[in-house]
Each structure stands twice: as structure tokens, then as C-alpha cells.
C-alpha positions in Angstrom: 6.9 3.7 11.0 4.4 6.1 12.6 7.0 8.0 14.1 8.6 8.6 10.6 5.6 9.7 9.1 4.5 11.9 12.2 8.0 13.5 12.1 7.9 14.1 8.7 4.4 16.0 9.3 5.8 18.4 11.5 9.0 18.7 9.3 6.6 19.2 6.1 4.3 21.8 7.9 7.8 23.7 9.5 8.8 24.3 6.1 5.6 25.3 5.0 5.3 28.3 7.5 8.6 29.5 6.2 7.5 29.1 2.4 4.4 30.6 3.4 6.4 34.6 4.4 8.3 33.9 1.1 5.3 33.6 -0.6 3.9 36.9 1.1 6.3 38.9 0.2 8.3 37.8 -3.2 6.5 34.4 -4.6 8.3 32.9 -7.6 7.4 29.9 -9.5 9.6 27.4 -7.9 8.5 28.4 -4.6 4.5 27.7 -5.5 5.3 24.3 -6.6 7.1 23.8 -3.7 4.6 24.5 -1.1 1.9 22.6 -3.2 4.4 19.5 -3.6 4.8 20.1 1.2 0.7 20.1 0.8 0.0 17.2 -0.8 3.0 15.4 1.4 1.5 17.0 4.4 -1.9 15.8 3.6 -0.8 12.0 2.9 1.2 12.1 6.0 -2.0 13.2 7.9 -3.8 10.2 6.0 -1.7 7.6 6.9 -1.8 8.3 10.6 -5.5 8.9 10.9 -6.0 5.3 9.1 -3.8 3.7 11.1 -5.2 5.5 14.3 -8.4 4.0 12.8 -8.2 1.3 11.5 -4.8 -0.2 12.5 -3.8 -0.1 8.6 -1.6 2.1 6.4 -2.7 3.1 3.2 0.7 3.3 1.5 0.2 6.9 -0.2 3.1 8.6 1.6 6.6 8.2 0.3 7.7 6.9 2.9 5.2 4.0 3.3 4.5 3.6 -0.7 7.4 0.5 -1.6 6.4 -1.3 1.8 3.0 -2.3 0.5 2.0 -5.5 -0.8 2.1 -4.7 -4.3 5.0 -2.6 -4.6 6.9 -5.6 -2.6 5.3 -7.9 -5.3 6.2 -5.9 -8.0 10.0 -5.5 -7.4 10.1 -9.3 -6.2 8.5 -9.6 -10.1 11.2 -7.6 -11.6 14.2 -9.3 -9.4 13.0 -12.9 -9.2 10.8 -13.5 -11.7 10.6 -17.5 -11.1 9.9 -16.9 -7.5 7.2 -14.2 -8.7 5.9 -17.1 -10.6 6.0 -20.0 -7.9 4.2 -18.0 -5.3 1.5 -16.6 -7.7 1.1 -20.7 -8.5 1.1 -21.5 -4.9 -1.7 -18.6 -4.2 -3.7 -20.2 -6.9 -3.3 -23.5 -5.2 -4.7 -22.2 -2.1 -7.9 -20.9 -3.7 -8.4 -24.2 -5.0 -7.3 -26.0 -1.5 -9.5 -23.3 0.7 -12.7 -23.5 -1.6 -12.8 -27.1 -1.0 -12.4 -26.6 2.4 -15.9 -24.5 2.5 -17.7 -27.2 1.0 -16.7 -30.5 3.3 -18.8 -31.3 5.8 -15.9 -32.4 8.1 -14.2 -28.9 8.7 -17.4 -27.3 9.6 -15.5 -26.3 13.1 -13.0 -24.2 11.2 -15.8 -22.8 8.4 -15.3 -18.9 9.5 -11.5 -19.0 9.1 -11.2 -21.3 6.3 -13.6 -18.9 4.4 -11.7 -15.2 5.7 -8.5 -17.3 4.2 -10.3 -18.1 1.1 -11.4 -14.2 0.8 -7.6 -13.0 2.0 -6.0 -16.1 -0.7 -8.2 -14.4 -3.7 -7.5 -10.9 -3.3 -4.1 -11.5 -3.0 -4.5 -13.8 -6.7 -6.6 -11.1 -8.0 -3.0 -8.4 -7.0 -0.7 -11.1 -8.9 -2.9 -11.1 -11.4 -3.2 -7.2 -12.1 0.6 -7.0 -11.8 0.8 -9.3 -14.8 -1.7 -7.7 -17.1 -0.1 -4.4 -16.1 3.5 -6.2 -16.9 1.5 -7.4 -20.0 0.4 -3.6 -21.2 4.0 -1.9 -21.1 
């Protein structure tokens, strides 16, 4: 993915050199929106890569990146399976429930510090299931 995104830099910054004579010499309005539409493109592309030069993660901003992120993938699994939305929101609420009474038995104390970065990873994800329905609930 990184070599789509860098390639579509270069492509983005190629065609804003040539806007940019057009622009010197004869602008019209078309050709303005245009090279702020390559910009903004240009600028998410550079975003992406630095984070994941940075950090190891996308941040799903660019075109190219924005359906592959969790959300977007739970969204359109929302519109074209709803049931299966439904079962795996009710399985992510389960495993709140399972991982939180992990935490508190004394027995797992060897596993604590992953049981609780799977409790933390299990409620964020119940917290984006849960936004997606109010959001599903406001339209």
C-alpha cells in the first residue's frame, strides 16, 4: 500500500508543476480547484507515509487508504450483512464482559498485561460499533 500512496505523491505533485505554468499564465476557475483538490491529496498522501514511517499505522485519510479502515470495513459489512454486523458487535460485547473478568481473578495474574491491552483493544472497538449505530440511528 505504501507504494501506491508514494506513487500517487509523485503523480499528484507531477501534475501540480504543470497546473502550476497554467496557472501563471491563463488561470481559470476549474484549474484553481483543481490544484487545491492535487494539494489537499498531496498533503494526505505525505500524511499517511510519515505516520506509517512513524508509527507503523495508517491513518486512512487518503482515498486510497480511506474504505480499508476499520470503520469503513464495518460500515459496508453493516449495510451488506446486517445480522453478521449484529453478531460480531454481540460477540465484541461478550468479550468486554469475558476480558474484565479476567482483570479481576487472582488466577490469571500471569497474563494480567495482555488480558488488560485486550480489554482496552475489545472496548474501543465496542465503542466504533456503537457510534456506527447511533450514526445509522441519526440518518
Amino acid at each position: 500500500m505504501a507504494t501506491l500512496i508514494y506513487n500517487d505523491r509523485v503523480a499528484t505533485f507531477r501534475k501540480m508543476n504543470q497546473l502550476n505554468q497554467v496557472l501563471d499564465s491563463n488561470p481559470s476557475e476549474r484549474d484553481i480547484l483543481e490544484m487545491a483538490s492535487l494539494r489537499v491529496r498531496n498533503l494526505q498522501a505525505f500524511a499517511e507515509l510519515q505516520s506509517f514511517n512513524d508509527t507503523g499505522k495508517w491513518l486512512y485519510e487518503h482515498p486510497l487508504t480511506a474504505d480499508r479502515s476499520e470503520r469503513a470495513q464495518l460500515e459496508r459489512l453493516r449495510r451488506e450483512d446486517p445480522e453478521q454486523f449484529l453478531q460480531e458487535y454481540s460477540n465484541c460485547c461478550y468479550n468486554v464482559k469475558r476480558y474484565s473478568r479476567f482483570i479481576k481473578d487472582p488466577k490469571r495474574k500471569d497474563r494480567h498485561d495482555s488480558d488488560l491491552k485486550l480489554l482496552r483493544e475489545h472496548r474501543r472497538r465496542q465503542d466504533l460499533y456503537k457510534s456506527i449505530l447511533q450514526s445509522d440511528e441519526e440518518k
